[in-house]
N, C-alpha and C positions, 0 to 999 in steps of 0.2 A: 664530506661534501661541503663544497664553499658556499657560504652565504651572498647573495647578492642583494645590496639596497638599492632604492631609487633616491632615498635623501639622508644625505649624515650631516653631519654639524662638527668643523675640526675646526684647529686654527689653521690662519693663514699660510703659515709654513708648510704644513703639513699638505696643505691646499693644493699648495702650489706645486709640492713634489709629484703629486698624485698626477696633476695635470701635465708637467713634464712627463710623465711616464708613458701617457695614453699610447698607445699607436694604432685606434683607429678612429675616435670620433670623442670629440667634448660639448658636453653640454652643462654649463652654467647658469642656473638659476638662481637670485638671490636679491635680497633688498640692495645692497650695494657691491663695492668690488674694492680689497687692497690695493696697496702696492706691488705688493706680491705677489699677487693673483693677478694683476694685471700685467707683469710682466712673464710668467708662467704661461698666461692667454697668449700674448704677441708671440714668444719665443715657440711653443706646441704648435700656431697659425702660419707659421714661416717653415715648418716643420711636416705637416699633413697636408694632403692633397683638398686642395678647392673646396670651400662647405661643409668642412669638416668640424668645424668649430663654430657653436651659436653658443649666444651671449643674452640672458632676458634678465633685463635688470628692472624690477618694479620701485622705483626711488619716491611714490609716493607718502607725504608724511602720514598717512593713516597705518602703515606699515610699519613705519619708526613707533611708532604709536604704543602699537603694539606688541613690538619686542621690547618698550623700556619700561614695563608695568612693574 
């Protein structure tokens, strides 16, 4: 039986494939966002129908903060 999570931790690459791959729905959560993931995001967004793709990016420094301890 396949495992399903609600948060991983990859690299960007890997990110990004993942996100190419969807075919029904992306959801993005994260302190910030690559290059690659950004371009992953537009190309899947151009890709799926309407609202299918949200983007929550908390870019305050209390966050930075905290993943550089």
């Amino acid at each position: 039986m396949a495992q399903h999570r609600t948060f991983l931790s990859l690299p960007a690459d890997r990110l990004g494939a993942l996100i190419m791959g969807a075919r029904r729905r992306v959801i993005y959560a994260a302190p910030s966002v690559s290059l690659e993931v950004s371009a992953a995001l537009i190309n899947v967004v151009n890709r799926l129908r309407a609202g299918m793709v949200s983007v929550v990016l908390d870019v305050s420094e209390d966050v930075f903060r905290l993943a550089h301890r």
